[in-house]
Structure formats: structure tokens, C-alpha cells
N, C-alpha and C positions, 0 to 999 in steps of 0.2 A: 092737874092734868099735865101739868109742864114733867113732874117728876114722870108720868107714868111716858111720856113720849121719852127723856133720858133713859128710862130702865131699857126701853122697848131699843135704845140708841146701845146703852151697852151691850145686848143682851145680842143684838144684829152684829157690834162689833166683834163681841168675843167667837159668835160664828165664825162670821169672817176667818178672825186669827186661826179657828179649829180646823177650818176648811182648807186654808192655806199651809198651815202645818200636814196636812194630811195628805195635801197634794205633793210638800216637798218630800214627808217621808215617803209616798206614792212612789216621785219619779225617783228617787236614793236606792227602794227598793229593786224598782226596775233597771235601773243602770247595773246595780249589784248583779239582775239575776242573765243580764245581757254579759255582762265580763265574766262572769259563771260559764254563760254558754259556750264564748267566743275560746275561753279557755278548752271546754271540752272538745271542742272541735279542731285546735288546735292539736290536741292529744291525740285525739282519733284518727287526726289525714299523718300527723307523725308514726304511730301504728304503723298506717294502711302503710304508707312510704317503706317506713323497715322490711315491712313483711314480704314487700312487691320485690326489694332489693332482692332477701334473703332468697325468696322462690327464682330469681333471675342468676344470681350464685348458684344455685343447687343445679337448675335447667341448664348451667354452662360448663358444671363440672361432671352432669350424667352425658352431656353431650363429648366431653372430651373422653370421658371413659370409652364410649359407644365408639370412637373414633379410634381409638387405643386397639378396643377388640377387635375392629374390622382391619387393622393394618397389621397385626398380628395374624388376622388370616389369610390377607393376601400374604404377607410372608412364607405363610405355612404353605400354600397355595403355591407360590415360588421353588419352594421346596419338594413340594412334591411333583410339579411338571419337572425339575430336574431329571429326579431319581425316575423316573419309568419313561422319561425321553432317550430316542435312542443313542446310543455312543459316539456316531460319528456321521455325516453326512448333511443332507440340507436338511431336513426335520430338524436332528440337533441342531443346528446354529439356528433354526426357527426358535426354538421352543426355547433355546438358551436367552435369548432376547425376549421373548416374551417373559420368563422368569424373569431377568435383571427388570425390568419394567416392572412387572407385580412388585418386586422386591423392593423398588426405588420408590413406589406408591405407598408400602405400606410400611417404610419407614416413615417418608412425608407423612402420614396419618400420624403415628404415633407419635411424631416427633414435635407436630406443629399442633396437630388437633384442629376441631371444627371453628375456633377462636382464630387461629391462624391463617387457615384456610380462606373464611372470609374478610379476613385483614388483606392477605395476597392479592385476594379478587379485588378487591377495591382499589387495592393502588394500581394493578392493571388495567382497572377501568379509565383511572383518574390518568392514565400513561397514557391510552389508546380509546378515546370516548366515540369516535368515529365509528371504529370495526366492532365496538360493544355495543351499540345502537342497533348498527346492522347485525350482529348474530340475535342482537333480542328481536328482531322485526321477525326475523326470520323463525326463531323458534316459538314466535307469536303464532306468525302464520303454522306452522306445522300439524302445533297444537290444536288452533282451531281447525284446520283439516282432519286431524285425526279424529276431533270428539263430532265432529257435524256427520264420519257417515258411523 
């Protein structure tokens, strides 16, 4: 009897051993397929990251285009209130200033683009935080006056 409780002893231990091997290969595998994961995931937000950039490049440079075009038409636009303003009198010296203005506008556009543009704004916020408060209160208010009636 004594032999058959040993066999019953090894046969419990080699369990054991099969179970514990099985459990270490278990978690080996699982850590494997968790740094598998953690890798892919890594790959995936690097992706999304590039792509967000690239789309943020492209949206800044159709924005500088768009900004290109519109100061090329104030230009033209300058141009043209010249030519069929009249020669000489108060009209003319109106419309003469109001040209050199379009004109000085739509150099600034093309010059600086919507990039520069809001670089300007911001440092004149950052100059005048005060009076930028109050024009944003103000055209807060406006705005909601307009859409309320």
C-alpha cells in the first residue's frame, strides 16, 4: 500500500510540476501578447500623430493660398476703383485712399497669410489684454443681439 500512496505522491507531484509549467508558459505567453499589443498601439497613435500633423500642414497651406487669392483681389479691386474714379476732386482723393487701403490690405494678405495674421492678433492681444476683452464682450453681445431677433 505504501508504494501505491508514493506513486499516487509522484504522479500528484508531476501534476503539480505540469501545472506550474503551464501556468509559467501561460503568463510568458500573455506578457508576449500584451508587448505585441502595447507595440501596435504604439504604431497606431504614431500613425494617427503623422497624419493629424500632415492634414494640419496641408489645412495651413490651402489657408495661406486662399489668403494669397483674396489679397490679389483686393489688389485688383484697388485697381480697378482707380481706373473709373474720377480725375480730380473730392471723389478722387476718396476713392484714391480707399484704393491705397484695399491695396495695403491685400499686400498684408499675400504677404503674411492667415499664419501671420493670427500671429499679429495675438501679440496685440498679448500688448492690449484690456481693450481685447472689451471688443470680445462687446462683439459677444452683438452677436447674441443679432441671432436672438
Amino acid at each position: 500500500m505504501a508504494s501505491g500512496t508514493q506513486g499516487a505522491k509522484d504522479m500528484a507531484g508531476n501534476a503539480a510540476d505540469k501545472a506550474r509549467d503551464m501556468a509559467s508558459h501561460g503568463a510568458d505567453k500573455a506578457k508576449d501578447l500584451a508587448s505585441q499589443a502595447a507595440d501596435k498601439a504604439r504604431d497606431v497613435a504614431s500613425q494617427a500623430a503623422g497624419t493629424a500633423r500632415d492634414l494640419a500642414s496641408s489645412a495651413g497651406r490651402r489657408a495661406d493660398q486662399v489668403a494669397d487669392k483674396v489679397g490679389s483681389g483686393l489688389s485688383s479691386a484697388a485697381d480697378s476703383l482707380r481706373e473709373h474714379a474720377p480725375d480730380k476732386g473730392m471723389l478722387h482723393s476718396a476713392a484714391s485712399k480707399v484704393a491705397d487701403t484695399l491695396e495695403s490690405g491685400g499686400q498684408y494678405l499675400k504677404d503674411e497669410g492667415l499664419t501671420g495674421i493670427a500671429d499679429d492678433l495675438t501679440n496685440m492681444i498679448k500688448r492690449n489684454p484690456i481693450p481685447a476683452l472689451l471688443v470680445g464682450i462687446c462683439l459677444g453681445a452683438l452677436i447674441a443681439r443679432a441671432t436672438r431677433s
